[in-house]
C-alpha positions as CSV (number, residue, x, y, z in Angstrom):
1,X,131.7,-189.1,11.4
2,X,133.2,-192.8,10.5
3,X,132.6,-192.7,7.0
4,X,136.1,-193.7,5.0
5,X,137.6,-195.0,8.1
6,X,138.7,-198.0,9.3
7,X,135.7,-198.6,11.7
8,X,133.3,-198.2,9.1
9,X,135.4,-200.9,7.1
10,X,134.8,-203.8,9.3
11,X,131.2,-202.7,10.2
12,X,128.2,-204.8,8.4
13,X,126.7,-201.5,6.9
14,X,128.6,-197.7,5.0
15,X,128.5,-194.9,6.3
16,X,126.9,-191.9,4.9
17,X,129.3,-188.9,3.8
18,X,126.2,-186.4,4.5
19,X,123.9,-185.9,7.6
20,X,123.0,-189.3,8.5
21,X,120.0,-188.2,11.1
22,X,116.4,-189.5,10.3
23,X,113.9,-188.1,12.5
24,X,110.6,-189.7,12.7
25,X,108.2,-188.4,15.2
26,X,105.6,-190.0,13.8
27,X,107.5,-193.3,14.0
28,X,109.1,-195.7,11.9
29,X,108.0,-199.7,12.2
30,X,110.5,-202.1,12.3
31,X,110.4,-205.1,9.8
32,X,111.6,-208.5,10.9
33,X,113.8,-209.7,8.1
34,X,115.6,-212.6,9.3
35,X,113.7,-214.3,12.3
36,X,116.2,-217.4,12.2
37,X,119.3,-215.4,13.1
38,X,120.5,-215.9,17.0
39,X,120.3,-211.9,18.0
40,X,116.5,-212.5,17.8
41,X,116.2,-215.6,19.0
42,X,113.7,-215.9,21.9
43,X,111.5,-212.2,20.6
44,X,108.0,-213.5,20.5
45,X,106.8,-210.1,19.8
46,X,107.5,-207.5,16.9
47,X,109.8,-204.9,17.8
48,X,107.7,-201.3,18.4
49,X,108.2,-198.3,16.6
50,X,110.9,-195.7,16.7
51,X,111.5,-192.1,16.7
52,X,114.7,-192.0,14.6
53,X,117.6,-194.1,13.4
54,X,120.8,-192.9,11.0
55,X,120.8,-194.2,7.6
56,X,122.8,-196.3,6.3
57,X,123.8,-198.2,3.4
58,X,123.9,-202.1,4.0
59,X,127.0,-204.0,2.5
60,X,126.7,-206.3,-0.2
61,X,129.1,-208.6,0.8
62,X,128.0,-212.4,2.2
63,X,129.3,-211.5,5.4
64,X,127.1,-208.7,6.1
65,X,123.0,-209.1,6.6
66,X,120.3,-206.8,8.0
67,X,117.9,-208.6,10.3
68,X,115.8,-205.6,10.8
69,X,115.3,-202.7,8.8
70,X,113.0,-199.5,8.8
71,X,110.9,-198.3,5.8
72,X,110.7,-194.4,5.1
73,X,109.6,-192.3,2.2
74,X,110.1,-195.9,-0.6
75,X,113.7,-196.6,1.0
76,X,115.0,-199.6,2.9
77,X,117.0,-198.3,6.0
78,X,119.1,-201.1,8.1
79,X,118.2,-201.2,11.8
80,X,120.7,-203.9,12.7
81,X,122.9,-205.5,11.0
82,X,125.7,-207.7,12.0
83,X,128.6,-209.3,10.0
84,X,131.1,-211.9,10.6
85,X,134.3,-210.1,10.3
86,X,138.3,-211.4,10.3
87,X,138.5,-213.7,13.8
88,X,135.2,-211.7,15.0
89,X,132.1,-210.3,14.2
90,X,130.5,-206.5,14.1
91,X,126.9,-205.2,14.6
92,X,125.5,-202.0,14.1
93,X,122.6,-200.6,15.8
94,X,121.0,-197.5,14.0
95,X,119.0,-196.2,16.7
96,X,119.5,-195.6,20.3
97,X,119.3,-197.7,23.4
98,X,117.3,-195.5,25.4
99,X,115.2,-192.5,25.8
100,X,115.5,-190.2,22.6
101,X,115.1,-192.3,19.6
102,X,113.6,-195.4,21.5
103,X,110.1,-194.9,21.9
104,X,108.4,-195.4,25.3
105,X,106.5,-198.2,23.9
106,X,110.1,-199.7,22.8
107,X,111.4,-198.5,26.2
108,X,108.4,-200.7,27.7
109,X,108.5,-203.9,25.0
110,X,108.8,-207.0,26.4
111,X,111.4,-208.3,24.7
112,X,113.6,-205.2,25.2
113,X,116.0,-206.4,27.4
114,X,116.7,-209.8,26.0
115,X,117.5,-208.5,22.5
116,X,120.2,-206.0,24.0
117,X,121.7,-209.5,25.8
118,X,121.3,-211.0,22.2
119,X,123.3,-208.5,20.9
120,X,126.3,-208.9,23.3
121,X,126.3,-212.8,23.3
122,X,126.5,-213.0,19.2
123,X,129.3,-210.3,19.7
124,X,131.2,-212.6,21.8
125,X,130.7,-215.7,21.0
126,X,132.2,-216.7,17.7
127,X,130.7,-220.1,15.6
């Protein structure tokens, strides 16, 4: 839906030009790649499953990094990324923040709430 538009220009990953969906009913584990980075800071326990996410490509560029990511079928799929970007900064997301694609177990993870509060203060604030 964003692919080749602005928004997807300033956003840390590309968007796909075909179905994006990846559903996982069996689950997909998130892997911690950057613990040092301020959106995770205070998350003393990994981040549980999911039950879907949309692919995405990261960007190559040194503004953009993933600090979590999903494994399926030998690919690499960003969870969230973020990106300092002109006079602010983007993050993308690639799953949902509730029931559907959020596993219960996600739903009920500890650190749940405190990573979503991550997510806005790194928006906001600006280094």
């Amino acid at each position: 839906m964003f692919h080749g538009t602005p928004i997807e220009d300033c956003l840390p990953v590309q968007i796909q030009y075909t179905p994006d969906g990846l559903e996982a009913p069996e689950g997909l584990d998130p892997v911690t790649l950057n613990t040092d980075h301020p959106v995770l800071a205070g998350l003393t326990t990994a981040m549980p499953y999911v039950l879907g996410m949309n692919r995405v490509i990261q960007r190559t560029d040194p503004s953009s990094q993933t600090l979590v990511a999903c494994n399926h079928r030998q690919a690499q799929f960003p969870l969230l990324s973020v990106r300092e970007y002109g006079a602010g900064r983007t993050l993308a997301w690639m799953t949902d923040i509730g029931p559907h694609w959020l596993s219960s177990d996600f739903m009920a993870w500890e650190g749940y709430d405190l990573l979503m509060v991550n997510m806005v203060r790194w928006l906001r604030s600006r280094s």
